[in-house]
PDBQT receptor file of N, H, CA, C and O in Angstrom, charges set to zero:
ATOM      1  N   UNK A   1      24.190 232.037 125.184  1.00  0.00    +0.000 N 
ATOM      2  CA  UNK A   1      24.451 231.539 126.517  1.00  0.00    +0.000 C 
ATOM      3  C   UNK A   1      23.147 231.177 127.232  1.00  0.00    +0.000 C 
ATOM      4  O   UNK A   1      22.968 230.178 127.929  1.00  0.00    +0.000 OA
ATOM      5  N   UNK A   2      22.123 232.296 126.907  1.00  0.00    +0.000 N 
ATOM      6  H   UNK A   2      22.268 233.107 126.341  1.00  0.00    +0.000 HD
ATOM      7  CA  UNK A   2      21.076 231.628 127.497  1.00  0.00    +0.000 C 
ATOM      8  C   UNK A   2      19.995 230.610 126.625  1.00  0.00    +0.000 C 
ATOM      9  O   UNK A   2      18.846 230.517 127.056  1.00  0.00    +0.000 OA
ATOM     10  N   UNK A   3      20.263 230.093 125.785  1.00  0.00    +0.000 N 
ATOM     11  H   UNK A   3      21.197 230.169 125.435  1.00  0.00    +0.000 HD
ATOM     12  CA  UNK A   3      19.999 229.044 125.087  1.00  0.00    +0.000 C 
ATOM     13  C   UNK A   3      20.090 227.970 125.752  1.00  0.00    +0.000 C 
ATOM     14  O   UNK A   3      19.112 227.337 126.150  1.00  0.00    +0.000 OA
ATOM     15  N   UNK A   4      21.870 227.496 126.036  1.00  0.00    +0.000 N 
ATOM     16  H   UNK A   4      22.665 228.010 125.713  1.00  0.00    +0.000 HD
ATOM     17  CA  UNK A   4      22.378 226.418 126.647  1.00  0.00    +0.000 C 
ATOM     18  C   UNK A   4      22.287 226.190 128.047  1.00  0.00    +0.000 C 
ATOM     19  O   UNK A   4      22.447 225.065 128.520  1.00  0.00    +0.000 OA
ATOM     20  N   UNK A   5      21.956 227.524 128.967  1.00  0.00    +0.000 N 
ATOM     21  H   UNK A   5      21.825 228.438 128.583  1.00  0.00    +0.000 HD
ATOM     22  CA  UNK A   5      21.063 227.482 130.003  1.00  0.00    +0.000 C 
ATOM     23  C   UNK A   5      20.081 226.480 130.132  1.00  0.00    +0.000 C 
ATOM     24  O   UNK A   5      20.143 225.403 130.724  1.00  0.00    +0.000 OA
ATOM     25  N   UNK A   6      18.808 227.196 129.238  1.00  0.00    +0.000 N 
ATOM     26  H   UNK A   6      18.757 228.071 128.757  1.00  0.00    +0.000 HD
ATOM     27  CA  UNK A   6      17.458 226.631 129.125  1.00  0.00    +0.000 C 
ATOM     28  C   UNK A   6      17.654 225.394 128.820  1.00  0.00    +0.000 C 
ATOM     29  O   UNK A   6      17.357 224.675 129.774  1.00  0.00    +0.000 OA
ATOM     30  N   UNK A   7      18.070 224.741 127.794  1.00  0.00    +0.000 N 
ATOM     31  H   UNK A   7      18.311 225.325 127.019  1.00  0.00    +0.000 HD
ATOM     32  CA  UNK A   7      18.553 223.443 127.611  1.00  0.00    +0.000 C 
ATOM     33  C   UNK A   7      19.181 222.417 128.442  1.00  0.00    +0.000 C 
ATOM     34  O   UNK A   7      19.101 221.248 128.066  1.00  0.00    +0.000 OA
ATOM     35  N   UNK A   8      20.146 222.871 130.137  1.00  0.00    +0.000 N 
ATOM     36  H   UNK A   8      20.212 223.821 130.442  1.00  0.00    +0.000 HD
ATOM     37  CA  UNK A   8      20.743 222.345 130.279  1.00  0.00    +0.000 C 
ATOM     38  C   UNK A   8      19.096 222.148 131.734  1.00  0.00    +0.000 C 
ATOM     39  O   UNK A   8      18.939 221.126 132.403  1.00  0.00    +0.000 OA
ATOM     40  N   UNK A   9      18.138 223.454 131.829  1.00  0.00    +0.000 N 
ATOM     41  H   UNK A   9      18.266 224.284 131.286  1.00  0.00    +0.000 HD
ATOM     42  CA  UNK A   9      17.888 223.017 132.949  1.00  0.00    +0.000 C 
ATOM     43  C   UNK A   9      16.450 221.867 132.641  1.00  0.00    +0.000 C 
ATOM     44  O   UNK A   9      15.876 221.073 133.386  1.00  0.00    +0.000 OA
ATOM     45  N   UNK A  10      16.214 222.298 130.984  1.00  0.00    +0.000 N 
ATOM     46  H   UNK A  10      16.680 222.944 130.379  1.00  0.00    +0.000 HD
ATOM     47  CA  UNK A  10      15.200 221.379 130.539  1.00  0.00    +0.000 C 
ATOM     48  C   UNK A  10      15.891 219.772 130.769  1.00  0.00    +0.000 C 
ATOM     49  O   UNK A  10      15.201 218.881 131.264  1.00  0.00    +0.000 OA
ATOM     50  N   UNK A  11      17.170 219.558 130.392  1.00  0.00    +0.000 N 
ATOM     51  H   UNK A  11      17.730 220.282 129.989  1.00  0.00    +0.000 HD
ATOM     52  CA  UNK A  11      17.740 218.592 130.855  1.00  0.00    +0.000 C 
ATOM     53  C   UNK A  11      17.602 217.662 132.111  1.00  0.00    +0.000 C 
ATOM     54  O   UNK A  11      17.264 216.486 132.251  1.00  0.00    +0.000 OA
ATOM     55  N   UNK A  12      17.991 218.642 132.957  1.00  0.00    +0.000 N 
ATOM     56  H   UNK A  12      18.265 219.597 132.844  1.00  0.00    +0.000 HD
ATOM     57  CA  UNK A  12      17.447 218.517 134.809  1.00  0.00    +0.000 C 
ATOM     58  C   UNK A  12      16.553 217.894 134.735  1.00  0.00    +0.000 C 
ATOM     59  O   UNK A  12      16.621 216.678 134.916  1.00  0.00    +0.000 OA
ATOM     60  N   UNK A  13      15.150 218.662 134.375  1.00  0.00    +0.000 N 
ATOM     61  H   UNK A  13      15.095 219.649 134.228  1.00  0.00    +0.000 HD
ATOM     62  CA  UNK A  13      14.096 218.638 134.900  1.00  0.00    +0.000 C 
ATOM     63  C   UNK A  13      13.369 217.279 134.976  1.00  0.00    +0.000 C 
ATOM     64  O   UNK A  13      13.695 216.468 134.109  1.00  0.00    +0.000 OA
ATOM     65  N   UNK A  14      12.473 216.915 135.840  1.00  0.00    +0.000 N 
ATOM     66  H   UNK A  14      12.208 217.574 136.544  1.00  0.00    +0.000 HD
ATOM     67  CA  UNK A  14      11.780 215.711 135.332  1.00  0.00    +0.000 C 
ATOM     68  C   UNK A  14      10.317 216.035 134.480  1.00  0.00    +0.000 C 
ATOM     69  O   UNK A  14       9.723 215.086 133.970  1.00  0.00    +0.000 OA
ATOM     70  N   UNK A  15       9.809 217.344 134.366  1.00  0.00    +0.000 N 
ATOM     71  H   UNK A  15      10.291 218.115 134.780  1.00  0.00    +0.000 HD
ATOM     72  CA  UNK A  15       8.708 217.566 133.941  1.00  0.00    +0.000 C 
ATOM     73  C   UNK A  15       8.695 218.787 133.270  1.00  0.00    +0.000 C 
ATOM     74  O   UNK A  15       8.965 219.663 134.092  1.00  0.00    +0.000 OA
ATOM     75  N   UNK A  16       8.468 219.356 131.926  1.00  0.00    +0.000 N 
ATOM     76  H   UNK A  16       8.249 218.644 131.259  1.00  0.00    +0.000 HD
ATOM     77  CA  UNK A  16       7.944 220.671 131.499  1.00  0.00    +0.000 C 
ATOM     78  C   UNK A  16       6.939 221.496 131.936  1.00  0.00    +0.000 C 
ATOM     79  O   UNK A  16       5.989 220.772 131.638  1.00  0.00    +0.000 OA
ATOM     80  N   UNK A  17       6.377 222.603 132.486  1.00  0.00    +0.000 N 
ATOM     81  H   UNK A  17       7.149 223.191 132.728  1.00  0.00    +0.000 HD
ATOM     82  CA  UNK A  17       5.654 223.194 132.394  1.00  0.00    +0.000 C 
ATOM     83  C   UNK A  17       5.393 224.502 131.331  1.00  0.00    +0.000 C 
ATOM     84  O   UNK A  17       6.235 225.397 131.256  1.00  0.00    +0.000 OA
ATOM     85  N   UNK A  18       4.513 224.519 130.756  1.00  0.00    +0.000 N 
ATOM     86  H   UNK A  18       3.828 223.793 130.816  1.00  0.00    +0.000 HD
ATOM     87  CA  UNK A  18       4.434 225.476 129.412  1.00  0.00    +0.000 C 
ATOM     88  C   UNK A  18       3.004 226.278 129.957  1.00  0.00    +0.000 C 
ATOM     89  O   UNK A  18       1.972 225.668 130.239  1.00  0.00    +0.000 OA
ATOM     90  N   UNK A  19       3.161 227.728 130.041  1.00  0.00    +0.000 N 
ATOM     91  H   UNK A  19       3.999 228.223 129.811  1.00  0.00    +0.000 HD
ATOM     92  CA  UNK A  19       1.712 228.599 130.448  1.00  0.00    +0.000 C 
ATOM     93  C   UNK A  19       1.900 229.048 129.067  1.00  0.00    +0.000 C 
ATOM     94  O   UNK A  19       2.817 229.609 128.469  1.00  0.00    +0.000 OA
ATOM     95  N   UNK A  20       0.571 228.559 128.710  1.00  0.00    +0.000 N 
ATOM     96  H   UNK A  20      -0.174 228.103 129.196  1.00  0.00    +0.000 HD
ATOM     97  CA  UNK A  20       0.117 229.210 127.090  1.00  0.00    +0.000 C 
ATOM     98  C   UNK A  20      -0.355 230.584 127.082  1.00  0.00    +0.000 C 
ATOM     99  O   UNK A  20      -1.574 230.414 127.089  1.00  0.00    +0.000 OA
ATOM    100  N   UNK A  21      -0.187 231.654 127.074  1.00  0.00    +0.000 N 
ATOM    101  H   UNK A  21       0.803 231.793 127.068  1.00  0.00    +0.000 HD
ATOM    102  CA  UNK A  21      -1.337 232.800 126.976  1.00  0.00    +0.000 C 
ATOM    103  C   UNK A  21      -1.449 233.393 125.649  1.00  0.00    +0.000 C 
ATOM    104  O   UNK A  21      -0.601 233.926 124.933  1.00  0.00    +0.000 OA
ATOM    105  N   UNK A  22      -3.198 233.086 125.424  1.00  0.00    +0.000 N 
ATOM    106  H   UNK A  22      -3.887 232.653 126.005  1.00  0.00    +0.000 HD
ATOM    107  CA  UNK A  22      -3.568 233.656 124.334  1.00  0.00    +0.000 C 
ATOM    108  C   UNK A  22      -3.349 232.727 123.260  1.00  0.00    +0.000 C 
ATOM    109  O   UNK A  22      -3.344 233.422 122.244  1.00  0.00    +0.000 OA
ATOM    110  N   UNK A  23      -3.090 231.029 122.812  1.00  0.00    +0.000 N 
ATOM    111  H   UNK A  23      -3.094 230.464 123.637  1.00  0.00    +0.000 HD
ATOM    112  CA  UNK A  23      -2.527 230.040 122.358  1.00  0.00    +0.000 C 
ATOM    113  C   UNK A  23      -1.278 230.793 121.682  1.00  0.00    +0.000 C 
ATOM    114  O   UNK A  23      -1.309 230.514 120.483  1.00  0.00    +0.000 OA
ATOM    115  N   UNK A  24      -0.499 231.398 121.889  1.00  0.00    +0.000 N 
ATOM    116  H   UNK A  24      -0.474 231.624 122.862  1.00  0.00    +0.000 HD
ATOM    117  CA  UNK A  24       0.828 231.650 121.138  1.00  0.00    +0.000 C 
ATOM    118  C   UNK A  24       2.250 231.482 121.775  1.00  0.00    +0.000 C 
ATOM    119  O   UNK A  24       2.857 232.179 122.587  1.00  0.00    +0.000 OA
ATOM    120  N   UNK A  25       2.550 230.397 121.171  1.00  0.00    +0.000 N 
ATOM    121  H   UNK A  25       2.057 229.831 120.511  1.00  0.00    +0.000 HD
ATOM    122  CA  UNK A  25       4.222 230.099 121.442  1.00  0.00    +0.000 C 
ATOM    123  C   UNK A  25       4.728 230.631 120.500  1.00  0.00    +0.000 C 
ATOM    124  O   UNK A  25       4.265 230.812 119.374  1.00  0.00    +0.000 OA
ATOM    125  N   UNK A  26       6.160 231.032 121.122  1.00  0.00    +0.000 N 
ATOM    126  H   UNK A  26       6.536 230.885 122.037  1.00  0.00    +0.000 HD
ATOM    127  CA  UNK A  26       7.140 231.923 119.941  1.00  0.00    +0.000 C 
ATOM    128  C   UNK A  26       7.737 230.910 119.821  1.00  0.00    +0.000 C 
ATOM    129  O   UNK A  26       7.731 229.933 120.570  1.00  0.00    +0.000 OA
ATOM    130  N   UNK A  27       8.591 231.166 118.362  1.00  0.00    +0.000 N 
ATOM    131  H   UNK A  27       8.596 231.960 117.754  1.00  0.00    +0.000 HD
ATOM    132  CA  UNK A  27       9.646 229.811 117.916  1.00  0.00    +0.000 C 
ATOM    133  C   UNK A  27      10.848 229.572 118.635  1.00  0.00    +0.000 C 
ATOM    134  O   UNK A  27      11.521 228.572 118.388  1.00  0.00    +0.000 OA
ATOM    135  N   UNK A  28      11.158 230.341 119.444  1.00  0.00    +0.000 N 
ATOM    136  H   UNK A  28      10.611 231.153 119.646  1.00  0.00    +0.000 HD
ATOM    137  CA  UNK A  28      12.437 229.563 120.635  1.00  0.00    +0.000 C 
ATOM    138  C   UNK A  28      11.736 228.952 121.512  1.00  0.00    +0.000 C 
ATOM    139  O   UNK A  28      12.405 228.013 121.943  1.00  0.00    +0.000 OA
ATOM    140  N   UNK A  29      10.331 229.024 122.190  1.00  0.00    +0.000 N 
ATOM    141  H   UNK A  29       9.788 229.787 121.840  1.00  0.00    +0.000 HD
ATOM    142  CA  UNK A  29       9.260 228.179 123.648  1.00  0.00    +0.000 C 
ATOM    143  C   UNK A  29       9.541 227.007 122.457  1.00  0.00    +0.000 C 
ATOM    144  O   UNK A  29      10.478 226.236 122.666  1.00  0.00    +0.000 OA
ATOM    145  N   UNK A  30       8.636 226.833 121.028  1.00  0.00    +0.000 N 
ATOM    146  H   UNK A  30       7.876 227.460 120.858  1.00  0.00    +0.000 HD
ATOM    147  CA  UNK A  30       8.468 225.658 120.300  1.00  0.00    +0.000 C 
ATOM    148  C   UNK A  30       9.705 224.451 120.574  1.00  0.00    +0.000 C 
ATOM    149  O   UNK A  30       9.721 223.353 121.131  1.00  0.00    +0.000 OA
ATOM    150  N   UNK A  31      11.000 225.543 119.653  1.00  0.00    +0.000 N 
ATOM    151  H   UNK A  31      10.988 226.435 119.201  1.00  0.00    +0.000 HD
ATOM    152  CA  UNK A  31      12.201 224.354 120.129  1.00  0.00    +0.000 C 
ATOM    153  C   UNK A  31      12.510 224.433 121.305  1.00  0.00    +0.000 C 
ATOM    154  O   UNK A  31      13.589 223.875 121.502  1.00  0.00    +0.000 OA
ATOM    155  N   UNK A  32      12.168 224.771 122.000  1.00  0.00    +0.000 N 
ATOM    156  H   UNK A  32      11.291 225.224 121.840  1.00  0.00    +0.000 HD
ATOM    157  CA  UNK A  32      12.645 223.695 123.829  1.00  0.00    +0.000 C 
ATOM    158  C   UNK A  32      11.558 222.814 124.073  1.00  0.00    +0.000 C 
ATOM    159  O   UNK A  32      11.720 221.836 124.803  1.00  0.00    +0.000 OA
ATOM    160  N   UNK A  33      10.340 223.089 123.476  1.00  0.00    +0.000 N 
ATOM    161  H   UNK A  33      10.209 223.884 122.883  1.00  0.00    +0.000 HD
ATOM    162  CA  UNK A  33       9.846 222.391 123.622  1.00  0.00    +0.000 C 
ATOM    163  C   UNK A  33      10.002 220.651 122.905  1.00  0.00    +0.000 C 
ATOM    164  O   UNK A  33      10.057 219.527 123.405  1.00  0.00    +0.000 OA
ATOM    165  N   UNK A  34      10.025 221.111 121.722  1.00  0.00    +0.000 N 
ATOM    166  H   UNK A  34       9.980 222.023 121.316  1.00  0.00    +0.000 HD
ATOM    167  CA  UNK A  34      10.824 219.954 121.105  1.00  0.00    +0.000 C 
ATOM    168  C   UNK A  34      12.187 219.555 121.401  1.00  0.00    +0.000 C 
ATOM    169  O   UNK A  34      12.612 218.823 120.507  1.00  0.00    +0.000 OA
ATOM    170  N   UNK A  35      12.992 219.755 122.286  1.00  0.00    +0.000 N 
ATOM    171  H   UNK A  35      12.647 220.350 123.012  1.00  0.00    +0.000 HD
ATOM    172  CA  UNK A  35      14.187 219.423 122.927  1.00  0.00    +0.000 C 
ATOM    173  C   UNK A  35      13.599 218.482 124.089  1.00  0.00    +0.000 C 
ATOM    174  O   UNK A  35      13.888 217.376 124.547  1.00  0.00    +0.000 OA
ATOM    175  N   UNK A  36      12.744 219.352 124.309  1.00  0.00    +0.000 N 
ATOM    176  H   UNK A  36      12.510 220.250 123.937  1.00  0.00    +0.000 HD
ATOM    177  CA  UNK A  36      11.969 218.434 125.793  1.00  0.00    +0.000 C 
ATOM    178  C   UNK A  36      10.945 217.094 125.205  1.00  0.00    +0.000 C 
ATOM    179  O   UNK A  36      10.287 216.437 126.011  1.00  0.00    +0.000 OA
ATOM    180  N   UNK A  37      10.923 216.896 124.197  1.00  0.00    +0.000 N 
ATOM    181  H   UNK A  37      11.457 217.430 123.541  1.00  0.00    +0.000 HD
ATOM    182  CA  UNK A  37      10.277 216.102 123.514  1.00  0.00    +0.000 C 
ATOM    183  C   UNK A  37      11.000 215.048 123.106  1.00  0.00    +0.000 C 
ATOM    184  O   UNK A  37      10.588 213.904 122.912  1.00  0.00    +0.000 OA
ATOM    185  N   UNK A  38      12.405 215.587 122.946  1.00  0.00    +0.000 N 
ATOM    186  H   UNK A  38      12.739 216.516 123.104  1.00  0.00    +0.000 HD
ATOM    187  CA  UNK A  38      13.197 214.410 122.138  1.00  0.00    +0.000 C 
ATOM    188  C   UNK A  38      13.561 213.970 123.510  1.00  0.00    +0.000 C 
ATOM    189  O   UNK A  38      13.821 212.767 123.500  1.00  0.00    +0.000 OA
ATOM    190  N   UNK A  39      13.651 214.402 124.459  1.00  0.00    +0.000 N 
ATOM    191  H   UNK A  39      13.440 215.379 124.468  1.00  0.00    +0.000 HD
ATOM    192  CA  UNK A  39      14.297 213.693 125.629  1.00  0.00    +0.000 C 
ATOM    193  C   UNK A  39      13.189 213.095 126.422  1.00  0.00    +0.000 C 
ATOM    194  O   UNK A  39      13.468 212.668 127.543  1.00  0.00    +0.000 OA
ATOM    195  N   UNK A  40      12.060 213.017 126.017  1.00  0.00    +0.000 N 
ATOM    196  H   UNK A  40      11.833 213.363 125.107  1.00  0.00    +0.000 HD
ATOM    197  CA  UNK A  40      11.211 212.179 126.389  1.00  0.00    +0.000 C 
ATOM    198  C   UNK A  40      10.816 212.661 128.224  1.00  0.00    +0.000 C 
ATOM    199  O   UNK A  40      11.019 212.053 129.275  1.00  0.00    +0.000 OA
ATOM    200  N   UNK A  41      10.226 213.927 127.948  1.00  0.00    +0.000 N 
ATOM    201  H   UNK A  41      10.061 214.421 127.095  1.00  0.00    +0.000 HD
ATOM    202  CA  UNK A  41      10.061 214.656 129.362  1.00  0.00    +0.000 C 
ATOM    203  C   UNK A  41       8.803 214.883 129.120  1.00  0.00    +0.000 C 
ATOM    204  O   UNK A  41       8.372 214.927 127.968  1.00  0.00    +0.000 OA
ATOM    205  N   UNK A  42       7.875 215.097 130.435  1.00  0.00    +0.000 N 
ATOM    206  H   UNK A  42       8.225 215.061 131.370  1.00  0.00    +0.000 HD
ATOM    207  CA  UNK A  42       6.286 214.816 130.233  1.00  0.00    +0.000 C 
ATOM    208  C   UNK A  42       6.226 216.820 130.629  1.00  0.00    +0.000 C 
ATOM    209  O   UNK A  42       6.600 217.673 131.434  1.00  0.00    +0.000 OA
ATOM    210  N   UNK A  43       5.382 216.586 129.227  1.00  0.00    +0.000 N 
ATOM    211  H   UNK A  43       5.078 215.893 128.573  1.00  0.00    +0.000 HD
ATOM    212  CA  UNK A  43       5.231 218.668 129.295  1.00  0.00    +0.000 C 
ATOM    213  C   UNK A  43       4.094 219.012 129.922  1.00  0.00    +0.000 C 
ATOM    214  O   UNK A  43       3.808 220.200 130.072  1.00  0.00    +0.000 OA
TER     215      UNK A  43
């Protein structure tokens, strides 16, 4: 449920913001991030 959350508000959004700490994204930040990628949203 909170998957399709995140997805629906990455949807919304007009812009990503991503705070890196320490350079490590976990593999669920990665794919939203690439969700936010395919929808052509500036991260």
């Amino acid at each position: 449920m909170l998957d399709a959350m995140h997805r629906q508000r990455i949807y919304l959004s007009d812009e990503v913001f991503i705070i890196n700490v320490d350079n490590y994204i976990e593999k669920k930040k990665k794919k939203e991030i690439e969700y936010a990628q395919s929808l052509g949203k500036i991260i």
